[in-house]
N, C-alpha and C positions, 0 to 999 in steps of 0.2 A: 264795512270791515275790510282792512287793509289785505291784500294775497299777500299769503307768508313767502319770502324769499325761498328757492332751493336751497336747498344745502349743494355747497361746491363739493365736486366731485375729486378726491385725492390723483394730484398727479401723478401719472406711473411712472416709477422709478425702475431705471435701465440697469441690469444686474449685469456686472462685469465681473471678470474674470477667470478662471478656471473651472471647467463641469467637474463634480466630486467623481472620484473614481469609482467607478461600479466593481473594482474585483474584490475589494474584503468581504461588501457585500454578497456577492456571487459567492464568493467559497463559503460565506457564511449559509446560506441557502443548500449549497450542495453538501456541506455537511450534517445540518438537522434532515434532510429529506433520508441517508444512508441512516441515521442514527435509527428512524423508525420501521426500518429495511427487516423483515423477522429473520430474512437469508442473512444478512449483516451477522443478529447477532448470534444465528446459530454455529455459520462455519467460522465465526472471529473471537467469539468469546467463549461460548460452550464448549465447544467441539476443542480446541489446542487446554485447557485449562483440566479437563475432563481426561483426557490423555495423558498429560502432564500426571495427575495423580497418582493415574492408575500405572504409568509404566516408574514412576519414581520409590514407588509405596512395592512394586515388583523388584527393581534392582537399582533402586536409588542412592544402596548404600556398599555399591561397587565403586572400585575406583582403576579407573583408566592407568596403565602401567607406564606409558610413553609418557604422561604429561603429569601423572601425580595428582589429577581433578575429579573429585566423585563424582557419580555420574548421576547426582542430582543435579549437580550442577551444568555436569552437558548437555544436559534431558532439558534444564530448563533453557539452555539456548536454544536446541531442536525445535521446542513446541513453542516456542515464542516468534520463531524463525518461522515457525508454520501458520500459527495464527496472523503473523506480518503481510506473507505472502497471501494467505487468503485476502486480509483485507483490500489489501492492495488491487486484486484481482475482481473480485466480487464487487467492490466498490467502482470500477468502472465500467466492466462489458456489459452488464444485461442494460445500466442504467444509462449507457450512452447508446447502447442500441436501440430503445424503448424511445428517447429524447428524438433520436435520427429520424425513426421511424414516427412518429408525433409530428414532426415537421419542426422540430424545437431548433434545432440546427440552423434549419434556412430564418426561423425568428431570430435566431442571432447576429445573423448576418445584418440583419439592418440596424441593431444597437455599435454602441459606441466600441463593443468589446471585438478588438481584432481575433484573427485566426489562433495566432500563436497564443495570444492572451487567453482565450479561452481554453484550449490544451494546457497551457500553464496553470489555471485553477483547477480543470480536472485532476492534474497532480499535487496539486498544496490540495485540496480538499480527500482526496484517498492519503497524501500522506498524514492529513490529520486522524485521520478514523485511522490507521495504524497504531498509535499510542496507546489505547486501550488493550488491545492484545498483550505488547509489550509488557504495560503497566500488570495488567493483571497475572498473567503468567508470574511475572518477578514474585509479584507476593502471595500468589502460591507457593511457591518455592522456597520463600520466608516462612512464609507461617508453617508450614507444615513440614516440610527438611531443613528449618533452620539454617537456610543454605545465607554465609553471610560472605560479602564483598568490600571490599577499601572501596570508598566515597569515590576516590576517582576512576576504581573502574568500573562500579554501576555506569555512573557520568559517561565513561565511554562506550560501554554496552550499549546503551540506547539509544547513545546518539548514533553510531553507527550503523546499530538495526534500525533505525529508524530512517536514515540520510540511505541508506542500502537500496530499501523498496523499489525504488525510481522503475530499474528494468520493468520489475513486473507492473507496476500501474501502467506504463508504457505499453505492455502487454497487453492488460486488459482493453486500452483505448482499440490498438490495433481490430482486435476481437468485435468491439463495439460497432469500430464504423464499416467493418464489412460482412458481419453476420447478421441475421435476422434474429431479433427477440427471442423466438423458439427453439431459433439453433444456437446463439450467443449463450445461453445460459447453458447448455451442455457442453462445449467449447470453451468455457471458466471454469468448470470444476472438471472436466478431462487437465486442463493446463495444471489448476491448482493441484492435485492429484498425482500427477505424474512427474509434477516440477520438485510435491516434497519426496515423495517414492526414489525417484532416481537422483536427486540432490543428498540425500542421506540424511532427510530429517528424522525418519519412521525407525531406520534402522542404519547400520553401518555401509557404509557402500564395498568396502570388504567381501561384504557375502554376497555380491552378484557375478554373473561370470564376467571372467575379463573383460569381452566388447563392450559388454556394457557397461562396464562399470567408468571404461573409458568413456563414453558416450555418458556418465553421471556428473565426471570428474570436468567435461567442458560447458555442466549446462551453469547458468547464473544463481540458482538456488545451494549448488554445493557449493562456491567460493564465497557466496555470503552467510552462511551455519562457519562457513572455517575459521571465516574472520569474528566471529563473536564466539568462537571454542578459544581461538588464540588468546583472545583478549582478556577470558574468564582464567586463563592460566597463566595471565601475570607476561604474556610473551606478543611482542610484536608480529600484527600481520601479516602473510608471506606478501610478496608483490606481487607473483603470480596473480591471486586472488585479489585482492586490490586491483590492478588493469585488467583481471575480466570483470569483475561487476562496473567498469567504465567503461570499459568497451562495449559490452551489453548494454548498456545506456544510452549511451550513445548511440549505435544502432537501432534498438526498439524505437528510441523517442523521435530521432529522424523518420522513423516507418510508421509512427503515429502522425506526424505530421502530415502526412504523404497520402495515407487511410483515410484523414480527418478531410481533405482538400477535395480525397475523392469520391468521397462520401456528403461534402455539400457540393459538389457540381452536379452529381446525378438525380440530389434532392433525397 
C-alpha cells in the first residue's frame, strides 16, 4: 500500500504595512473599566442629579435680576458643572494611581503607546465618561422644570462643558502619578469639593468674604460655571473666563505630563 503523500504545508505570508492603532482601542478599555467604577456612579450621576432636584424644586423658580434666567436654569449649569468636574476628576486619580502603583505604567512602556499618547487617552477617555453627567443633569431639568433651550444653545452648552473639563482631568492625572492609592482618593474628592465650593457651583460666590471670594474668582471651576451661565442667557462668553480655563489647561496638562514622566522613572 502506497505511503500517502503529506499534505504541503501553506506558505507564510509576509504581512506588510501599518500596526493598527492601539488608542480607540485603549480609550475604549478605559472607559468600560470607569463605567463599572460604583465611585463613578455615585459622585457623577447620583450625587449632581439628586442636588439638582432638590435645590431646583427649593428656589427653582426664582429668577436672577442681572440676567433675566430662572434659576432652574442656572442650578442646572451649577450641577451639571459639578457632576463634569467630578467626572473628570474621579475618573483619573485613584485609577491612575491604582494603574502606577500595579506596575501598569512601566507595562506601557514597552507597548507601541508613547508617553504623550497615553496621557492623551487618559483625557479622551474621562472626557468621555463626562457626557453622562451633562446629559443627565439637562433632562432633569426637562422633565421636571420644563426648563426649555433654542437647539443651538443646548449644542453649545455641552459642547463647551464638555470641551471645558480638560484642567480638571489634567488635575486628576497630576493627583494620580504622585499620590499613593490611599492618599489619591482623598486628594480627589478634597480637589472635587473644594474646586465646586469655592468656584460657585454650590452657592453664589457672592456670599464668601472678599479674599476669598477673590481666591474663588481665579480658580478654573468659577470661569467655567460662568461660561455655561452666559451662554444659557443668550450672551457671549467673557474672555476673561475663556483665557482662564486655557490657561489652566495649559498649565495642569503640561504638569501632568511632567508627573506622568516622573512617575514612570521612579517605577
Amino acid at each position: 500500500m502506497p505511503t500517502p503523500m503529506p499534505t504541503p504545508m501553506p506558505t507564510p505570508t509576509l504581512v506588510t504595512g501599518r500596526a493598527p492603532n492601539p488608542f480607540p482601542r485603549y480609550v475604549r478599555l478605559e472607559a468600560l473599566r470607569m463605567l463599572r467604577n460604583k465611585r463613578y456612579a455615585i459622585f457623577v450621576v447620583a450625587f449632581p442629579v439628586g442636588l439638582y432636584l432638590l435645590y431646583a424644586n427649593l428656589w427653582g423658580g426664582e429668577v436672577d435680576e442681572a440676567s433675566g434666567v430662572r434659576a432652574s436654569v442656572q442650578l442646572m449649569v451649577s450641577m451639571a458643572a459639578y457632576g463634569a468636574l467630578a467626572a473628570s476628576i474621579m475618573s483619573t486619580a485613584v485609577p491612575w494611581s491604582q494603574e502606577r502603583q500595579a506596575g501598569w505604567l512601566r507595562r506601557l512602556q514597552v507597548t507601541p503607546l508613547r508617553g504623550r499618547t497615553v496621557i492623551a487617552t487618559k483625557l479622551v477617555s474621562s472626557l468621555l465618561l463626562v457626557l453622562p453627567s451633562l446629559v443627565l443633569v439637562s433632562a432633569a431639568a426637562v422633565l421636571t422644570q420644563h426648563v426649555t433651550l433654542p437647539a443651538g444653545r443646548w449644542a453649545a452648552l455641552i459642547a463647551v462643558m464638555w470641551a471645558g473639563t480638560v484642567p480638571f482631568a489634567a488635575l486628576g492625572l497630576i493627583i494620580g502619578s504622585l499620590a499613593r492609592p490611599d492618599t489619591a482618593q482623598p486628594l480627589a474628592i478634597a480637589g472635587m469639593f473644594g474646586l465646586a465650593l469655592l468656584g460657585g457651583l454650590w452657592f453664589p460666590v457672592d456670599m464668601l468674604p472678599d479674599t476669598l471670594g477673590m481666591v474663588a474668582r481665579a480658580l478654573p471651576s468659577y470661569d467655567y460655571a460662568d461660561i455655561g451661565r452666559r451662554i444659557v442667557a443668550g450672551a457671549a462668553p467673557h474672555a476673561g473666563a475663556v483665557g482662564g480655563i486655557l490657561v489652566w489647561s495649559s498649565a495642569l496638562c503640561a504638569l501632568a505630563v511632567l508627573a506622568y514622566r516622573r512617575a514612570t522613572a521612579r517605577g
